[in-house]
N, CA, C and O atoms as a printed pandas DataFrame, in Angstrom:
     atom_number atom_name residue_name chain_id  residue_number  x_coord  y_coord  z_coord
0              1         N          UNK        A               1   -4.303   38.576   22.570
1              2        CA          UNK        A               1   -3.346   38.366   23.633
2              3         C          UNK        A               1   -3.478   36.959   24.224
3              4         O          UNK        A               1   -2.503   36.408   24.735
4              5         N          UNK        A               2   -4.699   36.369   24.155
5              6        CA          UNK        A               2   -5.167   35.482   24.761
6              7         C          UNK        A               2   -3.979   34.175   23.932
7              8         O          UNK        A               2   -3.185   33.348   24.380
8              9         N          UNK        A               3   -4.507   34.661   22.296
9             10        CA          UNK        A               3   -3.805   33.239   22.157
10            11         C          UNK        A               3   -2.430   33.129   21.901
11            12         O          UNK        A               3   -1.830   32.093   21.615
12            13         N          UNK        A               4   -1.876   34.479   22.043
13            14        CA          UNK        A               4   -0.102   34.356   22.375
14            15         C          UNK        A               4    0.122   33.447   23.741
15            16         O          UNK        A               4    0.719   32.370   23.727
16            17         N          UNK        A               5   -0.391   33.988   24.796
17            18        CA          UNK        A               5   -0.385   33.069   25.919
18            19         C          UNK        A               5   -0.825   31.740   25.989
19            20         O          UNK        A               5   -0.689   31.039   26.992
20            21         N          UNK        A               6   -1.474   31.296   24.694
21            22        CA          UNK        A               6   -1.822   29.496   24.662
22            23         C          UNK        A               6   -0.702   29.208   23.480
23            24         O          UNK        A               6   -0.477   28.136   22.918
24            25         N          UNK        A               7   -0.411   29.799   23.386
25            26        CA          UNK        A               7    0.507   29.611   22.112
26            27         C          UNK        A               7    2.231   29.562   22.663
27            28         O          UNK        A               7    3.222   28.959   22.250
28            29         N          UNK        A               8    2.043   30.289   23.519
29            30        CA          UNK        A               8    3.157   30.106   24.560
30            31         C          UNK        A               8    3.736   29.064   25.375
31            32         O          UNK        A               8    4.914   28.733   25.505
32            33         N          UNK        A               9    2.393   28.488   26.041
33            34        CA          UNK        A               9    1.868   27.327   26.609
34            35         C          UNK        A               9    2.050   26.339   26.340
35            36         O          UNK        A               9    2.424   25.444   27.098
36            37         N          UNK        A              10    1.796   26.247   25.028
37            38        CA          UNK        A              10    1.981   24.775   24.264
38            39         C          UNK        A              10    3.152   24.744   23.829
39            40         O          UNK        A              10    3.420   23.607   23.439
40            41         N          UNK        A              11    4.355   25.769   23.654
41            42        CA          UNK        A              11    5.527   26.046   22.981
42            43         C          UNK        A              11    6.209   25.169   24.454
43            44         O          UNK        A              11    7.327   24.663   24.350
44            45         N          UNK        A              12    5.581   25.081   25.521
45            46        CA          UNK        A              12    6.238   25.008   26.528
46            47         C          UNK        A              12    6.128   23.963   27.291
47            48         O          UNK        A              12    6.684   23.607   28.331
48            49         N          UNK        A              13    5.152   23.432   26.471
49            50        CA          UNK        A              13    4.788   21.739   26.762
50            51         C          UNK        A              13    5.405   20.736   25.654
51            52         O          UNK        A              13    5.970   19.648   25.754
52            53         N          UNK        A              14    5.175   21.282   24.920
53            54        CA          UNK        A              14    5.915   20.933   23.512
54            55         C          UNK        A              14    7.668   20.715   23.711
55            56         O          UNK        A              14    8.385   19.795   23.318
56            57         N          UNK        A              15    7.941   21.736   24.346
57            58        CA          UNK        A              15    9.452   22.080   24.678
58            59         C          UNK        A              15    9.796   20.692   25.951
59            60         O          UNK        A              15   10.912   20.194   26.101
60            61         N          UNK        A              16    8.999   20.434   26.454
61            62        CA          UNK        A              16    8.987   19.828   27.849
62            63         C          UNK        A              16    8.432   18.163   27.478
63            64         O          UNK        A              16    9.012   17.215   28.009
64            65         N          UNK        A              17    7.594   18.003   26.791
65            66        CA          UNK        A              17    7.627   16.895   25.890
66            67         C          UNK        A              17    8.772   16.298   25.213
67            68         O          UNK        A              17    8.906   15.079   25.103
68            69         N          UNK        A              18    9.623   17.183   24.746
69            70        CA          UNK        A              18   10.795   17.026   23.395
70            71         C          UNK        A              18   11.869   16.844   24.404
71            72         O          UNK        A              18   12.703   16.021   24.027
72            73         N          UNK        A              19   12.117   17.390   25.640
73            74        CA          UNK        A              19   13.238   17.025   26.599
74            75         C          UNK        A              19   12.765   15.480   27.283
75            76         O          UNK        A              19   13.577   14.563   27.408
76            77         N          UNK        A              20   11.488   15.384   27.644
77            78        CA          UNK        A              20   11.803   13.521   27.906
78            79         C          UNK        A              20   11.929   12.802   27.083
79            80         O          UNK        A              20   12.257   11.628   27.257
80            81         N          UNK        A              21   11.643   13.458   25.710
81            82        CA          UNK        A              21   11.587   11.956   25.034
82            83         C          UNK        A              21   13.556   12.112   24.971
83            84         O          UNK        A              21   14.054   10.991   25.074
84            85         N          UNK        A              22   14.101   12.688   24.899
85            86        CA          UNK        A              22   15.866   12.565   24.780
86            87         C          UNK        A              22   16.156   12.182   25.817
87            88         O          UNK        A              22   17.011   11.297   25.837
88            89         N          UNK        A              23   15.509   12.733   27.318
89            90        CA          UNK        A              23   16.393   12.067   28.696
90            91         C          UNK        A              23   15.706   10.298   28.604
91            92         O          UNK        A              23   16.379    9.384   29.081
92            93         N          UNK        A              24   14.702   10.090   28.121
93            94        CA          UNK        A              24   14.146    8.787   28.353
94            95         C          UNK        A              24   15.042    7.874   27.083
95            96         O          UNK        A              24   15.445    6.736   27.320
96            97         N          UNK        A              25   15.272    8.552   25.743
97            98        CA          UNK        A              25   16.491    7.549   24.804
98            99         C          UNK        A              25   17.890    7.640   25.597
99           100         O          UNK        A              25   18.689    6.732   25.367
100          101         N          UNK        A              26   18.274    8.663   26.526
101          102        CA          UNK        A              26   19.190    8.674   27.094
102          103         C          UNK        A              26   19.451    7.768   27.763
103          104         O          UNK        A              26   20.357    6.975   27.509
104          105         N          UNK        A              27   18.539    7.703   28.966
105          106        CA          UNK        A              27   18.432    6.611   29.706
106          107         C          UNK        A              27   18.634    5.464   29.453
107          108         O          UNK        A              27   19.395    4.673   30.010
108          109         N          UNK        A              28   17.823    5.295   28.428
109          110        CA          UNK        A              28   17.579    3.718   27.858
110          111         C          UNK        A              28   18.730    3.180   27.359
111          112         O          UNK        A              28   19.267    2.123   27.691
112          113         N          UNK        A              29   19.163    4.190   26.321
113          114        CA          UNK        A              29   20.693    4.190   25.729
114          115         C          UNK        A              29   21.739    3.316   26.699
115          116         O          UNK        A              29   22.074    2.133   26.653
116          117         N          UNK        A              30   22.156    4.549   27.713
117          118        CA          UNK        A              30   22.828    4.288   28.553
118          119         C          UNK        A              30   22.900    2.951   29.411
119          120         O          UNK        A              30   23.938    2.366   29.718
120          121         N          UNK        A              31   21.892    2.661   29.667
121          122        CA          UNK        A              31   21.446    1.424   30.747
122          123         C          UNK        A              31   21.510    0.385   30.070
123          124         O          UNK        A              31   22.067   -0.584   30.587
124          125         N          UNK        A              32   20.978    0.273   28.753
125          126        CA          UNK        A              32   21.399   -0.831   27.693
126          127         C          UNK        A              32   22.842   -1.268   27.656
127          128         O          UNK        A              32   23.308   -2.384   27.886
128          129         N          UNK        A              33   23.514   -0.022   27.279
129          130        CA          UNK        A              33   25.053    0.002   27.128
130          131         C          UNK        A              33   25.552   -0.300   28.664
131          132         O          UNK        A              33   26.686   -0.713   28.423
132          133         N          UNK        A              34   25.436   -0.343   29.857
133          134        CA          UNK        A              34   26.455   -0.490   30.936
134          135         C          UNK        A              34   25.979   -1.240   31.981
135          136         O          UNK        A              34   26.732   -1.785   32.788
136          137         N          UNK        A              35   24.716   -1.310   32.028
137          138        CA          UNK        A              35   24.285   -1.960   32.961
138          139         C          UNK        A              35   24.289   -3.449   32.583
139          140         O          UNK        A              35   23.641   -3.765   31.585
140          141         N          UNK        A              36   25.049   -4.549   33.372
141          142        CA          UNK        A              36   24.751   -5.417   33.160
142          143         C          UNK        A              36   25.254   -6.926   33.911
143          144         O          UNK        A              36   25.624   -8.016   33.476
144          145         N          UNK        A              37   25.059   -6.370   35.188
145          146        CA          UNK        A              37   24.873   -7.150   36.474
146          147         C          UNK        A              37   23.718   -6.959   37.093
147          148         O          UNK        A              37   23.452   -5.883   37.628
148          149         N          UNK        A              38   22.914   -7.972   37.088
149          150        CA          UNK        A              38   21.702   -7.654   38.285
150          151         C          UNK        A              38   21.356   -8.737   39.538
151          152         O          UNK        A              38   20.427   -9.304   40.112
152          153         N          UNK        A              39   22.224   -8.646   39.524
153          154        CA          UNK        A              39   22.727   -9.572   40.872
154          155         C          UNK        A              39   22.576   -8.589   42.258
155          156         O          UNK        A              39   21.964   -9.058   43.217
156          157         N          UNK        A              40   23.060   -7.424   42.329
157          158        CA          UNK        A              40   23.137   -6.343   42.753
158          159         C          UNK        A              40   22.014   -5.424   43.037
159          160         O          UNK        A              40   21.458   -5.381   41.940
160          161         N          UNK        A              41   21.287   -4.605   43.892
161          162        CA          UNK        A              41   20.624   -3.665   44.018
162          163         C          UNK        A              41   21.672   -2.159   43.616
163          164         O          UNK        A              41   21.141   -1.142   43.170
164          165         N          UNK        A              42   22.683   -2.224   43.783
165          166        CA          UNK        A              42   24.018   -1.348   43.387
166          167         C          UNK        A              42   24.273   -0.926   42.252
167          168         O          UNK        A              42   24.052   -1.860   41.481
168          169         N          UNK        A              43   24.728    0.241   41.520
169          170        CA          UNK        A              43   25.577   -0.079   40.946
170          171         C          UNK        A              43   26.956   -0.098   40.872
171          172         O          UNK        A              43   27.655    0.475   41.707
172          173         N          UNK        A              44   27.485   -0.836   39.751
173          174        CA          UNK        A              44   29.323   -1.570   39.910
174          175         C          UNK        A              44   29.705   -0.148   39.856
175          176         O          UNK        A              44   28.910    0.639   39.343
176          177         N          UNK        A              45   30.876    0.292   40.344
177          178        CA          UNK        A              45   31.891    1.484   39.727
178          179         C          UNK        A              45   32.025    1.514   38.233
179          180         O          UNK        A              45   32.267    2.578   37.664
180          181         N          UNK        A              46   31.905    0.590   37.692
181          182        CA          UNK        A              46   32.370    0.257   36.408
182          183         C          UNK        A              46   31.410    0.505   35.643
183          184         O          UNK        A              46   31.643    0.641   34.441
184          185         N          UNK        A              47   30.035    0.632   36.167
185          186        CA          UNK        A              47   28.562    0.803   35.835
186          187         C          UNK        A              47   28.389    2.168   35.839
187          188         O          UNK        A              47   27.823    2.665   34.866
188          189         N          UNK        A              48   28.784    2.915   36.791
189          190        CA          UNK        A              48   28.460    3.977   37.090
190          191         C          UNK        A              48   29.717    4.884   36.280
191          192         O          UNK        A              48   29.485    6.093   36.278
192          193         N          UNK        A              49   30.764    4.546   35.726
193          194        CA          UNK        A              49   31.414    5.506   34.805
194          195         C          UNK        A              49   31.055    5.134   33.599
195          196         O          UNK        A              49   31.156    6.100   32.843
196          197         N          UNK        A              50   30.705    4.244   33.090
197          198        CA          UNK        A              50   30.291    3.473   31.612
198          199         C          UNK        A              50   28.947    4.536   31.637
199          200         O          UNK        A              50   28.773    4.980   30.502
200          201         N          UNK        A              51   28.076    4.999   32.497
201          202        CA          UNK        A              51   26.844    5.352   32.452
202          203         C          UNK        A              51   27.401    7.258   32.397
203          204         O          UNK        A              51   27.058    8.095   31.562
204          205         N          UNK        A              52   28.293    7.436   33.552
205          206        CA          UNK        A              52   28.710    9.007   32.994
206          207         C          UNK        A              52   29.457    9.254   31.670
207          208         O          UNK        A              52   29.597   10.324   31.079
208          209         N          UNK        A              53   29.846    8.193   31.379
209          210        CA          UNK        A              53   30.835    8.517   30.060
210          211         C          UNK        A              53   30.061    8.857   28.692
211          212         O          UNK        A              53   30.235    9.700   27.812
212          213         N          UNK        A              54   28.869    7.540   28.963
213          214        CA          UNK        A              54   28.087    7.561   28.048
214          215         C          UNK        A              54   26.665    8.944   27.482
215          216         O          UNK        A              54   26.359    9.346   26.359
216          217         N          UNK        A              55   26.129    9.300   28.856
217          218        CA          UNK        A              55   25.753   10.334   29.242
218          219         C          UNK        A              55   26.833   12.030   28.661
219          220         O          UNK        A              55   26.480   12.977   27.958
220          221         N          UNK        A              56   27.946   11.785   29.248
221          222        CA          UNK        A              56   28.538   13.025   28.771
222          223         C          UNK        A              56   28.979   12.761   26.846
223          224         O          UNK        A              56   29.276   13.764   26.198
224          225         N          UNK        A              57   28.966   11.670   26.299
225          226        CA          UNK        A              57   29.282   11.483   25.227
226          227         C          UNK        A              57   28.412   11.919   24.808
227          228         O          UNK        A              57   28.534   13.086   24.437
228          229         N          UNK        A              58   27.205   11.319   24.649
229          230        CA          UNK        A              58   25.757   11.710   24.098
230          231         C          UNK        A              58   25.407   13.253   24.041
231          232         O          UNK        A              58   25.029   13.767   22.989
232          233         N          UNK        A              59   25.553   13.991   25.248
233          234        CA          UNK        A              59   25.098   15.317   25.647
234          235         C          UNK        A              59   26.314   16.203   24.726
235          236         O          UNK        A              59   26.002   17.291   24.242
236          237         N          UNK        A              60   27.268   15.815   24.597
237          238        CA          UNK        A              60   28.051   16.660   23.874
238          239         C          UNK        A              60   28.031   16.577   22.536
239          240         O          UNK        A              60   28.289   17.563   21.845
240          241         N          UNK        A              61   27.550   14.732   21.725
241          242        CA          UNK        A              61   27.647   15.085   20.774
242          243         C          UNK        A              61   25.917   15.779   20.015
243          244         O          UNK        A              61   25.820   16.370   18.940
244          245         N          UNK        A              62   24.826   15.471   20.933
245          246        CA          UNK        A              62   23.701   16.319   20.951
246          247         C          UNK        A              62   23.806   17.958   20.506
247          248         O          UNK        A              62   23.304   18.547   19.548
248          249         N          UNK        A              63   24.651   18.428   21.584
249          250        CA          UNK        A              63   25.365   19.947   21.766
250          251         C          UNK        A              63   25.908   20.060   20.532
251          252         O          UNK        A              63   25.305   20.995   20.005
252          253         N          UNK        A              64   26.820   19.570   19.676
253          254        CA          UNK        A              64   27.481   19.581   18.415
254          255         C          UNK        A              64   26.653   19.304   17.151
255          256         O          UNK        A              64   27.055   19.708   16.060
256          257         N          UNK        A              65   25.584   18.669   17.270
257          258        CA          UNK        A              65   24.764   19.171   16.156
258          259         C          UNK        A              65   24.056   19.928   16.275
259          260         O          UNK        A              65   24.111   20.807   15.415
260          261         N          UNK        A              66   23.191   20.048   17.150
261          262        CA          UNK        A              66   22.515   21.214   16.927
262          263         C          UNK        A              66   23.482   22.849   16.889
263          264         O          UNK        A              66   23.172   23.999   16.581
264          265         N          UNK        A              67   24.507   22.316   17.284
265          266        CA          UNK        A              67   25.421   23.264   16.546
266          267         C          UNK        A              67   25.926   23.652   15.383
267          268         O          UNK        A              67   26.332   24.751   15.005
268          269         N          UNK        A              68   25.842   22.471   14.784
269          270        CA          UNK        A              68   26.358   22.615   13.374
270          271         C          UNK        A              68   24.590   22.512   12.575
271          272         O          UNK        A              68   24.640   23.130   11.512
272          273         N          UNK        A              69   23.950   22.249   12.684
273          274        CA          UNK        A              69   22.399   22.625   12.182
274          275         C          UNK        A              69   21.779   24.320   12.130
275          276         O          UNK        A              69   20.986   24.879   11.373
276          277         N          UNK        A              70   22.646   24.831   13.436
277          278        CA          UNK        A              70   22.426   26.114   13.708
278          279         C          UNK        A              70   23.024   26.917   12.632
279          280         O          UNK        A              70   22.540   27.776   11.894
280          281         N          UNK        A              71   24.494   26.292   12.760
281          282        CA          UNK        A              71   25.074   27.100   11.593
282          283         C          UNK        A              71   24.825   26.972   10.296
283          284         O          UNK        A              71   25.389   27.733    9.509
284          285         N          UNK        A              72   23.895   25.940    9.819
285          286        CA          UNK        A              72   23.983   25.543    8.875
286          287         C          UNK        A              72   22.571   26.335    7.948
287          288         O          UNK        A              72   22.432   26.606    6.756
288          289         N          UNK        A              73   21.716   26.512    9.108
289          290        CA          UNK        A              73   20.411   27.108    9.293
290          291         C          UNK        A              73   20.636   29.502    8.674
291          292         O          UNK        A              73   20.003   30.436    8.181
292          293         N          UNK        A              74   21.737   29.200    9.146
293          294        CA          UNK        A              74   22.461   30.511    9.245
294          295         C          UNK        A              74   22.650   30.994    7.555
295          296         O          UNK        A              74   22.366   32.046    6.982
296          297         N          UNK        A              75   23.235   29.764    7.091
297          298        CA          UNK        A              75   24.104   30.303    5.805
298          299         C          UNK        A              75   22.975   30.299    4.910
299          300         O          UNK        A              75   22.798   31.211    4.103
300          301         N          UNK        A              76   22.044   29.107    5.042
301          302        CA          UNK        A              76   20.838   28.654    4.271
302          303         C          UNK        A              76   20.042   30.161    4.097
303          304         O          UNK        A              76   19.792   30.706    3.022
304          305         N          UNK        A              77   19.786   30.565    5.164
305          306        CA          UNK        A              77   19.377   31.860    5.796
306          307         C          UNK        A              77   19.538   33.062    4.915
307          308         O          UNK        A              77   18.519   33.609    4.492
308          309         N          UNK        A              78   20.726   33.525    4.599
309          310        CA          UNK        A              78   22.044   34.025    4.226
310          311         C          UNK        A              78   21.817   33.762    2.652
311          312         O          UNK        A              78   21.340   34.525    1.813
312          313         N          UNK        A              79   22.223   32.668    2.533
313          314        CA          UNK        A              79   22.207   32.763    0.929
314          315         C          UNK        A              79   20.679   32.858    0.088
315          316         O          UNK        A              79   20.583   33.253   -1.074
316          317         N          UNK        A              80   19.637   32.452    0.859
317          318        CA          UNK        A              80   18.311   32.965    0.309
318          319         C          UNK        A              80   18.068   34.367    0.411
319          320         O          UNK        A              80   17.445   34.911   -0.501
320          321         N          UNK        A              81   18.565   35.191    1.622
321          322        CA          UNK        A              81   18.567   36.431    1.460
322          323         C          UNK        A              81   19.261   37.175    0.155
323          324         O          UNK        A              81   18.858   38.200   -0.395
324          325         N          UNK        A              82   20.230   36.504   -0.130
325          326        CA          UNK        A              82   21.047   37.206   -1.220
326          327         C          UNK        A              82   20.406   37.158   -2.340
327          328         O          UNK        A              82   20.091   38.144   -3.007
328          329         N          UNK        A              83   20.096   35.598   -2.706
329          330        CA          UNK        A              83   19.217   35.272   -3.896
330          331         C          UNK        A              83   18.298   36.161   -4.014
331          332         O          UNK        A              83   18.231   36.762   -5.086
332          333         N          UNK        A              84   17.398   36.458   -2.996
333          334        CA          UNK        A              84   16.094   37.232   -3.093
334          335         C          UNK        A              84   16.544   38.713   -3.322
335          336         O          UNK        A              84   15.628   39.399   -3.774
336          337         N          UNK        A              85   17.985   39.531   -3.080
337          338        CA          UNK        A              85   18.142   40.646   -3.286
338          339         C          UNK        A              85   18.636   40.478   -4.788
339          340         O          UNK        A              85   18.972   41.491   -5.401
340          341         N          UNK        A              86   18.685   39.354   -5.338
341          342        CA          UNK        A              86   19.737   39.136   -6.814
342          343         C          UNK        A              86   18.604   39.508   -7.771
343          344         O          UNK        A              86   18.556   40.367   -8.651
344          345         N          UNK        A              87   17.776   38.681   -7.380
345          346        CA          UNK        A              87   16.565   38.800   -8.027
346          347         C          UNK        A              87   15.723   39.951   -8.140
347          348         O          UNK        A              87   15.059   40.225   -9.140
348          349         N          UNK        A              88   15.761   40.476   -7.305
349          350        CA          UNK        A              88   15.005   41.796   -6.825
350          351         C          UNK        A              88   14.050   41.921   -6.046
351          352         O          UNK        A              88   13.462   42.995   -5.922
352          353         N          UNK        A              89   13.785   41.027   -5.497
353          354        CA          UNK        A              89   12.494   40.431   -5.001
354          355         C          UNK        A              89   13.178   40.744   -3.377
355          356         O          UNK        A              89   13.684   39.755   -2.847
356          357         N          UNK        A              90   13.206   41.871   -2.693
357          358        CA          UNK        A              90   13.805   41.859   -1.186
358          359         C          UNK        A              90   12.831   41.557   -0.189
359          360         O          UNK        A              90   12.198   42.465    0.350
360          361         N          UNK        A              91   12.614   40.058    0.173
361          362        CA          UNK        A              91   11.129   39.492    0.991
362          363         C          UNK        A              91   12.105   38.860    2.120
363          364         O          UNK        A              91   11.628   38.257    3.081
């Protein structure tokens, strides 16, 4: 039991690891791409939609592969099952 719960743990640091390193390319991404007055403590309007646009671009097309990986994960899935019943081998 013990090491489901470290095993859990680390699934969950691991998980929490793997989300900064995307908000931190996010970031970087983003700020590369729009920021680029520093004259300012502010940012321009023009800064600040270049930075949501870019942000919602990213996050959606993120969302869309691992969508299409999911599905793709599915059929892969799917057609080894079949193979393995073709064969006879039902594992």
């Amino acid at each position: 039991m013990a090491a489901s719960v470290e095993m859990t743990e680390a699934d969950q640091i691991k998980t929490f690891k793997d989300f900064l390193v995307h908000y931190n390319k996010l970031s970087e991404l983003c700020f590369n791409d729009c920021v680029h007055d520093f004259t300012s403590r502010t940012l321009r309007s023009t800064e600040e939609k270049c930075i949501a646009n870019c942000m919602d671009k990213y996050l959606r097309t993120n969302q869309r592969v691992s969508q299409r990986f999911h599905e793709f994960q599915m059929v892969a899935n799917e057609n080894m099952m079949a193979l393995a019943q073709k064969s006879g081998n039902p594992s």
